[in-house]
C-alpha positions in Angstrom: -20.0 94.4 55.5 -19.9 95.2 58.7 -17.9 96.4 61.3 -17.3 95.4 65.3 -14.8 95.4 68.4 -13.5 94.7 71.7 -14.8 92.1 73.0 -18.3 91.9 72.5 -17.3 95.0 71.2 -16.5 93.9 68.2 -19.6 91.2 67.5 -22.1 94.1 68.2 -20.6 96.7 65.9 -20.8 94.7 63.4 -24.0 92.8 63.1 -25.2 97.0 63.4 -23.9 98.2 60.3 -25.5 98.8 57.1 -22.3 99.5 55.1 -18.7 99.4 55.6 -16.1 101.8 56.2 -12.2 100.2 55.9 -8.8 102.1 55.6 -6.5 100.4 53.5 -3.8 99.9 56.8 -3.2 100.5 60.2 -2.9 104.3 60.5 -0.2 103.2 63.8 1.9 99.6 64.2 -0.2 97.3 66.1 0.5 96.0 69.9 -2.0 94.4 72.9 -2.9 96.6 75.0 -2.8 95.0 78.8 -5.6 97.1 79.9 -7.7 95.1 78.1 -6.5 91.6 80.0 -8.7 89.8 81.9 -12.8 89.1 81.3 -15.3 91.3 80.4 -19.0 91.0 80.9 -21.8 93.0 79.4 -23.5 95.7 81.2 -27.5 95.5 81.3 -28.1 98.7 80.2 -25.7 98.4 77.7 -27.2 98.2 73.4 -25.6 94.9 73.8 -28.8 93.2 75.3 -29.6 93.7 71.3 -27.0 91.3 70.0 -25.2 87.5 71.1 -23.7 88.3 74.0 -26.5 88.3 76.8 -26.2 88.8 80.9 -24.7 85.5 80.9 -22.2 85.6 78.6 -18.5 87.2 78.8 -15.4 87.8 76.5 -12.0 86.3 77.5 -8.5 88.5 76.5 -5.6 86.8 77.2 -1.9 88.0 77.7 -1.6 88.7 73.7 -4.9 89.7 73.5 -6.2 87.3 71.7 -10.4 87.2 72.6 -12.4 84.0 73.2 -16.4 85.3 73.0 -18.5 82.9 75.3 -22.0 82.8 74.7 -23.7 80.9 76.8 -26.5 79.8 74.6 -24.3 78.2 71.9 -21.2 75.7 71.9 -18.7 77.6 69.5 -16.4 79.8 71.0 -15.6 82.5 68.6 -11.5 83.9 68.7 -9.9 87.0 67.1 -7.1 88.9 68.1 -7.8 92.2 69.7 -4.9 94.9 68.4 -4.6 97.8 68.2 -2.9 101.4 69.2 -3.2 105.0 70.3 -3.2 108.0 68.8 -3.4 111.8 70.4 -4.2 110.1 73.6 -7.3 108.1 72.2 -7.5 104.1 71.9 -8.1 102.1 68.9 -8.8 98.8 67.8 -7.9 98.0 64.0 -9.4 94.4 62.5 -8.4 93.1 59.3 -10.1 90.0 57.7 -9.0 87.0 59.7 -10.3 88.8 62.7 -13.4 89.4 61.2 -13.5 85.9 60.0 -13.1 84.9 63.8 -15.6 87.5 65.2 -18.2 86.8 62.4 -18.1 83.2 63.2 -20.8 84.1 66.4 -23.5 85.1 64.1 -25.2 84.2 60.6 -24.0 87.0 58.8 -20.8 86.1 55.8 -17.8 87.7 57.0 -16.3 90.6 54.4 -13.6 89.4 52.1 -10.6 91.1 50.4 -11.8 91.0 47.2 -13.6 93.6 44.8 -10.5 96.5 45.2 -9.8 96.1 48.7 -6.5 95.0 49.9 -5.4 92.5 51.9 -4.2 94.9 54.6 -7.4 97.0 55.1 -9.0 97.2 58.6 -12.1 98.7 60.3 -11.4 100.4 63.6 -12.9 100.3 66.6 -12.6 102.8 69.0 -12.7 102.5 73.0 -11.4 103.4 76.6 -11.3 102.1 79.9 -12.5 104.4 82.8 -12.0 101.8 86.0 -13.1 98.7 85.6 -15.5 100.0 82.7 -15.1 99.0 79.2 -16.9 101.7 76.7 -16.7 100.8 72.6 -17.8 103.6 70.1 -17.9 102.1 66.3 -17.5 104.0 63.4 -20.8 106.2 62.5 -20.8 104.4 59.0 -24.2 106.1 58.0 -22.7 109.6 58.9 -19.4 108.7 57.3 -20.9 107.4 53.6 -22.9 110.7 53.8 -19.6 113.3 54.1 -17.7 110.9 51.5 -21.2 111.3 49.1 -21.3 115.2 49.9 -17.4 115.7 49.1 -16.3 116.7 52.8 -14.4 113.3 53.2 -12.6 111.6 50.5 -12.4 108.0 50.0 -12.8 105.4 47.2 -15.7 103.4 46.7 -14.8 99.5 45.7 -18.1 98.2 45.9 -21.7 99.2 47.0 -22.0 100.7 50.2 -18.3 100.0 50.6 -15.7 102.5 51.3 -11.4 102.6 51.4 -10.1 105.3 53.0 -6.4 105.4 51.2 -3.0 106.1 51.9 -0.5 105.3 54.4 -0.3 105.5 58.3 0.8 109.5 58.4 -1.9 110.3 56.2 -4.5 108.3 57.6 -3.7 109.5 61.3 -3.9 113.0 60.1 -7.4 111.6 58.6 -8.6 110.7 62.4 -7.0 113.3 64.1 -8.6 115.6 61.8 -12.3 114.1 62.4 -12.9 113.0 65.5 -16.2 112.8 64.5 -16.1 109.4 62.7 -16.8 107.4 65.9 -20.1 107.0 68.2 -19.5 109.1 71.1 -18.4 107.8 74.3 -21.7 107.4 76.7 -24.4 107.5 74.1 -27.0 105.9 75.3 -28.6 103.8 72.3 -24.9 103.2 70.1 -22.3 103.0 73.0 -21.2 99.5 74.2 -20.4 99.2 77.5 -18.7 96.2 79.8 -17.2 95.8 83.1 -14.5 93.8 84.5 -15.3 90.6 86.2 -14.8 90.5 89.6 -12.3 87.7 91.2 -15.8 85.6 91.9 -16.7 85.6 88.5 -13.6 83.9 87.1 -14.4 80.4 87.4 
């Protein structure tokens, strides 16, 4: 499987990944963030240029942050709901399978499922912040990640190929990010970090 985010966020991440990386809950209870209101449009220089959403396209979050995707080139409209929470003063977004179901639905590639040892709960996370009207998402360095679980220096189970649980429940998996900071992109990489801005009033219609 793969992974996404906000927004476009989320579609990106995940047509990107070559493996997947889920903990088996929420680490923190889930709620909208309002920062995230309003519409977003991809930035040129952004890796998004790579993936569906184009210089024409823009992601819709509503007042209970539910996302619409709108790509201009096709019809559909993809929707998920964007939750999330923070954590040591950093922002997350956590998907579970219906909102993968929703986000997958802009591309080609099969949505993951909750089968094979993976409960129904599990989610990917998606980490991002806001600095002005700027809208940065940094994914989960999966390929890093599988290594340390493979080496022994992070511990999680393994409930299918190239797929990866980290267990336990939401004390022990914040200790697990606070811990390892480290399992996201970093903020303002050039080739992995995806990047938005705010739409101005002009651009709402």
């Amino acid at each position: 499987m793969t992974a996404l985010p906000h927004v476009a966020l989320l579609l990106l991440a995940i047509g990107s990944l070559t493996g997947c990386v889920m903990f088996a809950q929420p680490p923190a209870p889930l709620t909208c963030d309002a920062d995230l209101v309003g519409r977003w449009i991809p930035l040129p220089d952004s890796p998004q240029d790579k993936v569906p959403l184009g210089k024409d396209d823009h992601a819709d979050v509503d007042a209970q942050c539910h996302v619409r995707l709108r790509d201009s080139a096709k019809t559909a409209q993809p929707e998920f709901d964007a939750l999330g929470f923070t954590l040591d003063g950093q922002r997350y977004l956590a998907l579970g399978f219906k909102e993968l179901d929703g986000l997958f639905a802009a591309s080609a590639q099969t949505p993951p499922t909750a089968s094979k040892g993976m409960p129904a709960s599990a989610v990917t996370l998606i980490k991002y912040r806001i600095r002005g009207d700027e809208l940065e998402i940094a994914m989960l360095d999966v390929v890093q990640v599988m290594q340390r679980i493979e080496q022994g220096t992070l511990k999680a189970r393994e409930t299918d190929t190239s797929t990866y649980l980290f267990e336990g429940g939401p004390k022990k998996l914040q200790a697990l990010l606070a811990a390892n900071p480290d399992l996201f992109d970093e903020f303002g990489g050039k080739d992995k970090t995806l990047r938005m801005r705010r739409a101005t009033a002009g651009e709402l219609r």
